[in-house]
N, C-alpha and C positions, 0 to 999 in steps of 0.2 A: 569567504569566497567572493568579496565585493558585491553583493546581491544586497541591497537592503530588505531588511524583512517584511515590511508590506509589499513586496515585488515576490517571496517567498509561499506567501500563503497559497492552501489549496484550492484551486479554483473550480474541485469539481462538487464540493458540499456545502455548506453554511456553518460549519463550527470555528472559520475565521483561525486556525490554525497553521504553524509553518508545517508545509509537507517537506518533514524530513523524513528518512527512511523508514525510521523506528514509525513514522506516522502513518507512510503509506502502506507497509508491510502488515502493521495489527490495526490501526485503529480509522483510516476513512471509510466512511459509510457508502461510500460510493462501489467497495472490491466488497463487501460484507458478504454478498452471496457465494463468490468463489473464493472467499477467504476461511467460508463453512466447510468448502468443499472441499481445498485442498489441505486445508490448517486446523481441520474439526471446531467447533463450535467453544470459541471462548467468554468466557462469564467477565472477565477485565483484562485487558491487554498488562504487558509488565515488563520490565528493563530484565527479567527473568525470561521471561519468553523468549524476548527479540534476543539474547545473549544466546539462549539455548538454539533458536534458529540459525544464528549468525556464524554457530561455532562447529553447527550440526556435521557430522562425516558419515553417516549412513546414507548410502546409495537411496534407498526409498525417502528418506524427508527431504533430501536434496533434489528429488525426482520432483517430488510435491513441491517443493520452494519451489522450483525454477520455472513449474508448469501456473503457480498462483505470479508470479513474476510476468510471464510471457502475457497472460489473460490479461491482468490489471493494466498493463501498458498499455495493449490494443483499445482495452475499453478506454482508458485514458487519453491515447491518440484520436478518436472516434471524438471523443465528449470536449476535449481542445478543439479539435478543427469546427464541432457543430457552433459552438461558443466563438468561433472567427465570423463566421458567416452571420452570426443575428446582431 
């Protein structure tokens, strides 16, 4: 995508990672609460998971993805902007 990857990394935790989807989807620390919520509580993220999410056609996990989607942004747009200002 022409981004190099230290312009990549997530900017909202310290494990110096690129936020790619697979990332922000299972594993930043920063969605961990409503990722309990809407994802039930996982013991190790997996290219399993993220595949079985990614692929999901049931009305209710697609209801859950989209509602864990919608939350993380906001918190994500909130925790950007505060991170502009200091």
């Amino acid at each position: 995508n022409g981004i190099d990857c230290i312009n990549r990394l997530c900017k909202l935790c310290n494990q110096n990672v690129v936020e790619s989807e697979y990332y922000f989807l299972l594993c930043c620390s920063k969605y961990t609460d409503i990722r309990n919520k809407y994802l039930g509580h996982q013991s190790w993220p997996s290219l399993n998971k993220f595949n079985v999410l990614m692929s999901a056609k049931n009305s209710h996990l697609l209801y859950k993805i989209s509602k864990f989607i919608t939350e993380a942004f906001e918190i994500r747009t909130v925790a950007l902007n505060n991170l502009m200002i200091t």
